[in-house]
C-alpha positions in Angstrom: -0.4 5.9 11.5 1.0 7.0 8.2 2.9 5.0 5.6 6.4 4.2 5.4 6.3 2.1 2.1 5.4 2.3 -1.3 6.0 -0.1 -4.4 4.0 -0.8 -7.7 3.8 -4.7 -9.0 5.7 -4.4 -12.6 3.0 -3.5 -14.9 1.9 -0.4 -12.5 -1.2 -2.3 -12.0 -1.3 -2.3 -7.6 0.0 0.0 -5.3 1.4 -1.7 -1.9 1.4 0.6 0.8 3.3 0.2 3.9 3.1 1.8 6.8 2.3 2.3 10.8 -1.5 2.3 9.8 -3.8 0.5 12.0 -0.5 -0.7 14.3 -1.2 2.2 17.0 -4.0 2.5 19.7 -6.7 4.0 16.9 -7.6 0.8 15.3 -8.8 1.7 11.3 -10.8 -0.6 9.2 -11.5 -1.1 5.4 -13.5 -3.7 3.4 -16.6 -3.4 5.6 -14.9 -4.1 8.7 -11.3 -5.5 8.0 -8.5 -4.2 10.3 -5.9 -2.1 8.9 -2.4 -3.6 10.2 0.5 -2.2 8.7 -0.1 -3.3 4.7 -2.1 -2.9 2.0 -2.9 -2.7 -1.5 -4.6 0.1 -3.4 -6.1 0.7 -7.4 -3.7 3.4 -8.6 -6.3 4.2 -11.2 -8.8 4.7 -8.3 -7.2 5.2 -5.0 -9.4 2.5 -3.5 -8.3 -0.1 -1.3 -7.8 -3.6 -3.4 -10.1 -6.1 -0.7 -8.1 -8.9 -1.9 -4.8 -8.4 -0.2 -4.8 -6.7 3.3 -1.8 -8.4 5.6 -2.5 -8.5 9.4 1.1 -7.8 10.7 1.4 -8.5 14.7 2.3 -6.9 16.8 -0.2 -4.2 16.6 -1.7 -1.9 19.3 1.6 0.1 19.5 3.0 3.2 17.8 6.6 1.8 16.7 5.3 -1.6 15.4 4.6 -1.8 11.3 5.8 -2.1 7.6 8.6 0.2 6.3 10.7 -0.1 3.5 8.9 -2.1 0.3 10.7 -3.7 -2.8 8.7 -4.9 -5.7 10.5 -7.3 -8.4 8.4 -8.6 -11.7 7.8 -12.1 -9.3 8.0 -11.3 -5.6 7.1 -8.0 -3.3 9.8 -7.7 -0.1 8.6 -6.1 3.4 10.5 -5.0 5.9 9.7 -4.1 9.1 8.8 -4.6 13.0 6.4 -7.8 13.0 6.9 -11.3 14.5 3.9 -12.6 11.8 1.7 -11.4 8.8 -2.1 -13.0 8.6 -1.0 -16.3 11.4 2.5 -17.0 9.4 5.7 -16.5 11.6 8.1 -13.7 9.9 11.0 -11.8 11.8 11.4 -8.2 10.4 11.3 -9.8 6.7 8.6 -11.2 4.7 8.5 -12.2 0.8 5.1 -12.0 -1.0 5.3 -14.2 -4.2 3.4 -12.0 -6.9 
């Protein structure tokens, strides 16, 4: 899938990505062997994805499902999106990530 979504944190120091990624048929992995669904966060001084903070959106498993538009403010990151729930936590096309 390809990504949709991109916001720094205020000090530039993480890159959230959002996108279709690992929401499709062709299930990706990172970390060793965590799934890929829809968000994540990268080291804009490396490129590599940050381990610490990979959201499981759901559905997954179908091409129009993920994270699309991002919106980063010095104390909160907004997603929007198709999901019904991120990581078990029930959230309707919205979610807010307190930074």
């Amino acid at each position: 899938g390809n990504v949709q979504g991109l916001a720094f944190n205020a000090d530039g120091s993480r890159l959230f990505v959002a996108g279709h990624f690992g929401t499709a048929r062709l299930q990706q992995t990172v970390c060793g062997s965590v799934n890929l669904r829809g968000l994540m966060m990268v080291d804009p001084n490396t490129g590599f994805t940050d381990c610490s903070w990979i959201p499981q959106l759901v559905p997954f498993g179908d091409n129009f499902v993920g994270a699309w538009p991002l919106l980063s403010t010095p104390t909160q990151l907004w997603v929007g999106g198709f999901f019904t729930s991120i990581s078990g936590e029930p959230q309707q096309g919205v979610a807010r990530f307190t930074l």
